[in-house]
C-alpha positions in Angstrom: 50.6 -13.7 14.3 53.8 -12.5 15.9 52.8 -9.5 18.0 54.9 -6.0 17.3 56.8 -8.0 14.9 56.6 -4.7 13.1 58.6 -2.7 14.4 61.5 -5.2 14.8 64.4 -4.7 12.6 64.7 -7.1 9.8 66.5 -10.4 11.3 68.8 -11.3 8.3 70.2 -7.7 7.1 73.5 -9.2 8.5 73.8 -11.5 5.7 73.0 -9.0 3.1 76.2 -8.0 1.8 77.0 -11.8 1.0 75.3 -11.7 -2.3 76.3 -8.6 -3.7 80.1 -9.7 -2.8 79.4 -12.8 -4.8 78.2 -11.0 -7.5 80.9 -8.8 -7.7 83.2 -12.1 -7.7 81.5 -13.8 -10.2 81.2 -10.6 -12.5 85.2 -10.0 -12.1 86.0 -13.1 -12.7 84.4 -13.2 -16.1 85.7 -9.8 -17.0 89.0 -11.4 -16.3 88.3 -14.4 -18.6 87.2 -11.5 -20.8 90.3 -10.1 -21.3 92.3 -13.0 -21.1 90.7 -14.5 -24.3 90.7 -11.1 -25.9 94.8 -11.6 -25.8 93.7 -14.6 -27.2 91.8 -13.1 -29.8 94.6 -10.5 -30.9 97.5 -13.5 -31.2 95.0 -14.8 -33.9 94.5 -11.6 -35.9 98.7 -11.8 -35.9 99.5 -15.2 -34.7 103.8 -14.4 -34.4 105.2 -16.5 -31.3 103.4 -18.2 -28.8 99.7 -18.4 -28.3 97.9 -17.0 -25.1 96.2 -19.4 -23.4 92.8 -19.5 -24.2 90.3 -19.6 -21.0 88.1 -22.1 -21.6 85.6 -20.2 -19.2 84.7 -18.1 -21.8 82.5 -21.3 -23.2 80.5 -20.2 -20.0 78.9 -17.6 -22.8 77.7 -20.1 -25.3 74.3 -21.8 -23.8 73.0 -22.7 -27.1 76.4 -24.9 -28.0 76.8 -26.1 -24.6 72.6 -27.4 -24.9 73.5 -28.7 -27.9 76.6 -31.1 -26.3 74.4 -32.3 -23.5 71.7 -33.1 -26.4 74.2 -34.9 -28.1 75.5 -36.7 -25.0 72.3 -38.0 -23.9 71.6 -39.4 -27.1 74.7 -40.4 -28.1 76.3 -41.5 -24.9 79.7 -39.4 -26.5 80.5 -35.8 -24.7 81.7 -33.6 -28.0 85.5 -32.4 -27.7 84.7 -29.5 -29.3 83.6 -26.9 -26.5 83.5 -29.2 -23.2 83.8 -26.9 -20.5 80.8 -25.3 -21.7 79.1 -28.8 -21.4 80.7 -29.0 -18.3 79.3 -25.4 -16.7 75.9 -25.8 -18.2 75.3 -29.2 -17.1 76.6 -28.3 -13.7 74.1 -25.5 -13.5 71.0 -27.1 -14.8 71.8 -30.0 -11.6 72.4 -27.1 -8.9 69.3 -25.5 -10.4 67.5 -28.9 -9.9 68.5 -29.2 -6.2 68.5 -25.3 -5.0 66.3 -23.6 -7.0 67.2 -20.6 -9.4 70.3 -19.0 -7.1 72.3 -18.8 -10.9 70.6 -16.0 -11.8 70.5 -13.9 -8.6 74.1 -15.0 -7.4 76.0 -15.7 -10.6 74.7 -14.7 -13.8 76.7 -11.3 -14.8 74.0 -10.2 -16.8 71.4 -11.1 -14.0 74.0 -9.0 -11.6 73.8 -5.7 -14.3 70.7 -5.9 -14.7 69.8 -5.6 -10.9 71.8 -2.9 -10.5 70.6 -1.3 -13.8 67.2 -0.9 -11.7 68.4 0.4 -8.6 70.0 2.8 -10.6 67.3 4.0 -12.0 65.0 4.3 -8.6 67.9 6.5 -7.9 67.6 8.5 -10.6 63.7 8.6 -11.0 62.8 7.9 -7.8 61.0 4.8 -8.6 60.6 1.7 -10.9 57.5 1.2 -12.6 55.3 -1.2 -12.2 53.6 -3.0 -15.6 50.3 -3.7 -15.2 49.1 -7.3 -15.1 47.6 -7.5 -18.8 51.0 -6.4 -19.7 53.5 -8.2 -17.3 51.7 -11.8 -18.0 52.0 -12.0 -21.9 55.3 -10.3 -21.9 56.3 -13.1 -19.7 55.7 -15.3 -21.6 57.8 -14.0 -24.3 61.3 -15.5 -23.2 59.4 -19.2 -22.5 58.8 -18.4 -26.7 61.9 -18.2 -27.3 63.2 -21.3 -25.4 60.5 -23.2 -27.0 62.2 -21.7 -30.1 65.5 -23.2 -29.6 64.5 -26.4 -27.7 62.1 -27.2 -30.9 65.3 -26.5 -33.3 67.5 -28.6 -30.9 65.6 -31.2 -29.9 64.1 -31.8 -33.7 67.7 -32.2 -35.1 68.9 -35.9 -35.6 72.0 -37.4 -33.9 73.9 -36.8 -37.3 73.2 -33.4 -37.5 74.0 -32.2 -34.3 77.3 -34.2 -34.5 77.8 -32.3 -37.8 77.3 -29.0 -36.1 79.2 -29.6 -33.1 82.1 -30.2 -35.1 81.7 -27.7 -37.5 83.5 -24.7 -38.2 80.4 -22.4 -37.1 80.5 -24.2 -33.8 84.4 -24.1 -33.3 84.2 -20.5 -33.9 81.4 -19.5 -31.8 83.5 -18.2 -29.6 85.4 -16.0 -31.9 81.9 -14.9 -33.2 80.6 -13.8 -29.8 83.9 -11.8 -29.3 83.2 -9.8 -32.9 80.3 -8.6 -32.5 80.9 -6.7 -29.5 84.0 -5.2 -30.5 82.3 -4.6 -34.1 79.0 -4.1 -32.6 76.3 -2.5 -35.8 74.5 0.6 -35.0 71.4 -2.0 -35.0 73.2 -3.7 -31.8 74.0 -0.2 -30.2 70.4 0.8 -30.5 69.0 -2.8 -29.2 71.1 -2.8 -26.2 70.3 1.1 -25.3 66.5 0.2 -25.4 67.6 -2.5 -23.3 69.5 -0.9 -20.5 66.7 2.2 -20.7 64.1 -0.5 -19.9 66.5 -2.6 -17.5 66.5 0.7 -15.5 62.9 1.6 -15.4 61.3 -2.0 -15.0 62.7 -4.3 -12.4 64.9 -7.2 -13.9 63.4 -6.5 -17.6 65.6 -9.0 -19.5 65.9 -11.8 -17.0 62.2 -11.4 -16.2 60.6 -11.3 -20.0 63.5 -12.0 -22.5 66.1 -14.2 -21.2 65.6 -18.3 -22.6 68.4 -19.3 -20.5 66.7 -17.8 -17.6 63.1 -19.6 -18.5 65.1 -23.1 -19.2 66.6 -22.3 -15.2 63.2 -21.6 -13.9 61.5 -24.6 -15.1 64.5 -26.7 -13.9 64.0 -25.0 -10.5 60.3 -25.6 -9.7 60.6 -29.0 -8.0 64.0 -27.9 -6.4 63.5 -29.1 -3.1 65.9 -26.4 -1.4 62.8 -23.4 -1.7 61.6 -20.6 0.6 59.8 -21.5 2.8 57.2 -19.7 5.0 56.0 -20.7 8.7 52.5 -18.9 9.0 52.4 -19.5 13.1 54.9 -17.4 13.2 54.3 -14.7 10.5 53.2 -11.6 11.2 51.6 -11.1 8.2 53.3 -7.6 7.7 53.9 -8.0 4.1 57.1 -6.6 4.3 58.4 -10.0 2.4 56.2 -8.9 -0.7 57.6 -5.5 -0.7 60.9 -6.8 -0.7 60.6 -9.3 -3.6 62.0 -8.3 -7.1 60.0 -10.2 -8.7 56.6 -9.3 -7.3 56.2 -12.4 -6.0 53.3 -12.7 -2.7 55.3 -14.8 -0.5 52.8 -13.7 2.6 50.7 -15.9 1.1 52.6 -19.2 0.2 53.9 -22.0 2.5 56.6 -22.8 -0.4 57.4 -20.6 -3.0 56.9 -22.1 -6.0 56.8 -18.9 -8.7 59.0 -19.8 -11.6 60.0 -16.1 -10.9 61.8 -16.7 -8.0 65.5 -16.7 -8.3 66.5 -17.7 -4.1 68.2 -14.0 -3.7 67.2 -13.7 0.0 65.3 -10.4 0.0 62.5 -11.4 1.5 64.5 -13.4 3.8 66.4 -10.2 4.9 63.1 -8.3 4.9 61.1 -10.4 7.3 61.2 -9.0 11.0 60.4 -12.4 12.8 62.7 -15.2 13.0 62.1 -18.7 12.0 59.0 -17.0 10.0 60.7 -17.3 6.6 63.7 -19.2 5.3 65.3 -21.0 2.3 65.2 -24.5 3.5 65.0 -28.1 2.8 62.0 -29.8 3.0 61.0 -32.0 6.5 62.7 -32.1 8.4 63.2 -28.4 8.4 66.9 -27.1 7.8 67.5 -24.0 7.2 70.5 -22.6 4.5 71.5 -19.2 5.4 73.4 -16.9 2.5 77.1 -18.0 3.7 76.0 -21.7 3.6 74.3 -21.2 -0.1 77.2 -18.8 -1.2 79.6 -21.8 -0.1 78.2 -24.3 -2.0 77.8 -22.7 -4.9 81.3 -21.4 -4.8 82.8 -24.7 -4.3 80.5 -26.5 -6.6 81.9 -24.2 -9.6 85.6 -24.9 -7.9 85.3 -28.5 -7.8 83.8 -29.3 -10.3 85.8 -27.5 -13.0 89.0 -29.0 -11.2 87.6 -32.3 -11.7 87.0 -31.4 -15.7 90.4 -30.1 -15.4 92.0 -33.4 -14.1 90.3 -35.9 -16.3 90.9 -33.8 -19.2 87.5 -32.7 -20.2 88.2 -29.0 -20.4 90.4 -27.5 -23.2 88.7 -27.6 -26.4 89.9 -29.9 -29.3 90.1 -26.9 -31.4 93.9 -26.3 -31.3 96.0 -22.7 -31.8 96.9 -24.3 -35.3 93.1 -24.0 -36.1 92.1 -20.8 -34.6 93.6 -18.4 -36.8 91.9 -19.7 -39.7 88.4 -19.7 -37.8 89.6 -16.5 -37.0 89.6 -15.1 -40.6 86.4 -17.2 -41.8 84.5 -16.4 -38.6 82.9 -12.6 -40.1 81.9 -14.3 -43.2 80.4 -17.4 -41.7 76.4 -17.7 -41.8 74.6 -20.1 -39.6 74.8 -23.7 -40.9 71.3 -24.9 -42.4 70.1 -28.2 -40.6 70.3 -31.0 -42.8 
């Protein structure tokens, strides 16, 4: 144990603002493709003279679609025309998932980003965020794992012919449009879910990423064997705790050589919090090689850079679903119910 490690002040605060700053990015960016593909959406309710370009980042928003094209793909050996730069983003983050652990939802994820500062919000406001108990937290856990079972048991049960039908199916081509009308219609029922949700977002620590979110779940299973992890040296800790204190997700690092909690989603805190250096670090496995924030903000940066250039240059990015299309989607899309599997 390091002695008077205590009172030393935390060795990687200097690298806090780094995440936050991504955040930030990552959340403007998407308000940005927001907006653009609500011009988007306003040419089709009156489509007179050119269209706006549609961003096809906004495919970013439709995990189940994009699961369903990488389904599809694997099976069929074909990648679907219909949304591919949502195949293209969601197979990009399942693989950085696989190599550096759960960083999407801590460094990327908008909704991971609001609901973090949902809770500091409200430990600003109330002067603390509760705590559920254990015979609480566990089952509710569990719930969001339910629901990817759900939707991986509905996918995964669907035959090649089906999901080809659905892919290209007017439902599917119009997802997008879908997603946009129901938050500029949102019901009353909607209003009073996502109220209950932000209320509990600010009192509980990460409530929908930590109980509700299936994406989230899917990301934490692909993360557990990620070999980039954090990593404790117990020579050098001091055993000060100040690691679990610092954890969102309650998880005890003080008492793990590699973290392994399917909770963990590689944001650094405990990192930042730990007063000894070389005690704790996100790192690769032997030989020991430490990633700092800048280093893991870099490549996940350039990862979404490159590789959406790449989509870009071989043509695997703009949706086959032309303008000429659209405004008829557009004007089926309220009325459309969810196709039954055949």
């Amino acid at each position: 144990m390091a002695s008077g490690a205590t009172n030393q002040k935390p060795h990687g605060t200097q690298n806090a603002w780094i995440r936050p700053a991504v955040q930030i990015g990552f959340l403007v960016f998407s308000l940005l493709v927001g907006w653009q593909f609500h011009r988007f959406v306003l040419w089709l309710s009156n489509p007179v003279g050119p269209s706006p370009e549609r961003p096809a980042g906004v495919e970013a928003w439709l995990p189940i679609s994009s699961l369903m094209s990488l389904t599809y793909l694997l099976r069929a050996g074909q990648a679907n025309p219909v949304h591919p730069a949502g195949l293209v983003l969601f197979t990009l983050i399942l693989t950085l998932t696989l190599l550096l652990g759960r960083g999407f939802c801590s460094w990327v994820c908008p909704i991971g980003a609001l609901s973090e500062w949902a809770h500091r919000l409200g430990r600003r406001l109330c002067g603390r965020n509760p705590t559920l108990p254990r015979r609480l937290d566990v089952p509710l856990r569990s719930l969001k794992y339910l629901l990817l079972s759900f939707f991986l048991y509905a996918i995964l049960g669907m035959s090649e012919k089906s999901l080809l039908a659905f892919l290209e199916g007017p439902y599917n081509r119009a997802a997008d449009v879908k997603m946009y009308l129901f938050f500029v219609n949102v019901t009353r029922t909607a209003v009073v879910t996502l109220t209950i949700l932000t209320v509990l977002s600010m009192l509980v620590k990460n409530f929908w990423c930590r109980y509700l979110c299936p994406y989230g779940a899917l990301l934490a299973l692909c993360a557990w064997p990620a070999p980039l992890a954090v990593r404790r040296d117990a020579d050098s800790c001091a055993g000060c705790g100040r690691c679990d204190q610092a954890c969102p997700n309650r998880i005890h690092v003080s008492t793990c050589r590699r973290v392994r909690s399917l909770e963990c989603t590689t944001c650094f805190r405990c990192v930042e919090a730990c007063r000894v250096p070389g005690a704790l670090a996100v790192s690769w496995p032997a030989p020991r090689r430490t990633v700092n924030q800048a280093v893991y903000a870099a490549i996940l940066i350039g990862a979404f850079v490159l590789v959406s250039q790449a989509a870009q240059s071989i043509g695997y990015w703009k949706t086959s679903t032309g303008p000429a299309l659209y405004p008829a989607l557009y004007r089926m899309a309220p009325h459309m119910d969810h196709p039954r599997t055949p």
